[in-house]
N, C-alpha and C positions, 0 to 999 in steps of 0.2 A: 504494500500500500504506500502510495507516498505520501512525503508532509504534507502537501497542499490538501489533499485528499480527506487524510487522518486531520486535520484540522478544523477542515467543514463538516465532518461527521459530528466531531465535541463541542462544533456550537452548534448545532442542527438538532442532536438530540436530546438537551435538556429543555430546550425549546417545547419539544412536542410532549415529554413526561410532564413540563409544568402545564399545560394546555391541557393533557387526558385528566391532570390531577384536580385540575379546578372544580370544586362547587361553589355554584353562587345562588345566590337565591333573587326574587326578583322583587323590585322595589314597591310598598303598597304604601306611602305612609303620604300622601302629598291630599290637601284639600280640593284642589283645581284638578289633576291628570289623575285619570286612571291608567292603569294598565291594560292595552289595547291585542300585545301578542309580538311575535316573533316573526318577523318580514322579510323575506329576501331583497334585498338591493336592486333595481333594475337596469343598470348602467350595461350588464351584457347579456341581458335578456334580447333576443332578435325582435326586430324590429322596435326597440324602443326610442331609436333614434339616440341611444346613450342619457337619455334623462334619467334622473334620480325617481328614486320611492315618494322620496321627500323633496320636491324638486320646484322652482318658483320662491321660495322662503331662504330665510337665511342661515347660515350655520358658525360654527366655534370650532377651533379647536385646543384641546390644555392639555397635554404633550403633561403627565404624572401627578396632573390635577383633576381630574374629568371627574364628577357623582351623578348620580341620576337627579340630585335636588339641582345642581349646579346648571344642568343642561332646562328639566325645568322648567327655573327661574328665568333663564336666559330666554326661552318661549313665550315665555306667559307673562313678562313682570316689561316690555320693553312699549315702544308706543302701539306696538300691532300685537294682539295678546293672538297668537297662530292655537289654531285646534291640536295640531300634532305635532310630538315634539317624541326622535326617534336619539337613537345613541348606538355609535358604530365604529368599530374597531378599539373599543375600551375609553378612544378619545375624545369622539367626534359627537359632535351634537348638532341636532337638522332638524327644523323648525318649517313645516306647513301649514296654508290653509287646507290643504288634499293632500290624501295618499293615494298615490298611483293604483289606478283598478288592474294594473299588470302584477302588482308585486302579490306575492304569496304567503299565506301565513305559515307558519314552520310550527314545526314542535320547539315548543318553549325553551327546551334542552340544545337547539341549535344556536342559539343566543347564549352562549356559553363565556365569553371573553372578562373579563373581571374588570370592573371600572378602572379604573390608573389611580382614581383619586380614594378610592373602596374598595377593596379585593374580595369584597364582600357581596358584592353586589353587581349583577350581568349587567353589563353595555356592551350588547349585540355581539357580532363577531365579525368571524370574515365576510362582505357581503352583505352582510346582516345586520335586520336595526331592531332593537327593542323600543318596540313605539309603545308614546303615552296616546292618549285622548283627551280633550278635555273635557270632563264632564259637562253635562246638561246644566245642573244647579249652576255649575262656576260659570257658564254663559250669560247667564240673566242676572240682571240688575236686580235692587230690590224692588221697585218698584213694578220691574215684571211679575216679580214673584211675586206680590201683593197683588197684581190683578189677574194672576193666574189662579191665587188663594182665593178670591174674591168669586171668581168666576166656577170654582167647584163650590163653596158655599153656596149661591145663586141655582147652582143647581140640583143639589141638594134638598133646599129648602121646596123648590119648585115641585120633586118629582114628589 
């Protein structure tokens, strides 16, 4: 075997035992996003034209900072509060108003990659985005919500 060889083998393979070795679990603790599921990428799906899942919106990236509150906040808390807000390659964070009707839900366990900034917690993988959603409630105002309250009382009383 030669050096060059023997050398790419011993970074190559604790690479792949710390990747099989990971559990992560998945983030549920946020008022605004739910957890939405596990999405394939669409960049080399055929015919996608190379568009993102999450594509149109903006994104981050924190290179051994990344969490799932961080990516978020960064969605939801800026002038354009985006409905989905996904996390990919442990780093990356991508923020829409839509997710691509091409992209695919996966088994939750393909979203395997460990935050950078939480090793505790899945941001997506290769390809792969662990998308939030933002919930129904966190979309309305309160005053929606009092005339929504308003309007099941009303009928309520009605029937």
């Amino acid at each position: 075997m030669t050096p060059l060889l023997h050398l790419l083998l011993l970074l190559f393979i604790p690479l792949v035992s710390a990747a099989d070795a990971t559990t992560v679990s998945i983030y549920d603790d946020s008022d605004k996003y739910i957890y939405y599921g596990c999405y394939n990428e669409t960049t080399q799906v055929p015919g996608s034209a190379e568009t993102r899942a999450l594509g149109g919106g903006i994104d981050e990236s924190l290179p051994g900072e990344m969490t799932v509150p961080k990516c978020l906040a960064f969605c939801g808390n800026g002038s354009t509060e985006y409905r989905y807000a996904g996390l990919e390659w442990s780093r990356e964070c991508w923020c829409a108003q839509t997710l691509s009707g091409i992209a695919e839900r996966l088994d939750d366990a393909a979203c395997n990659y460990p935050c950078e900034g939480d090793n505790t917690t899945a941001c997506g993988g290769s390809l792969k985005l662990s998308v939030y959603r933002a919930s129904f409630a966190s979309q309305m105002s309160g005053s929606s919500m009092l005339c929504l309250a308003i309007a099941g009382l009303v009928t309520m009383v009605l029937w």
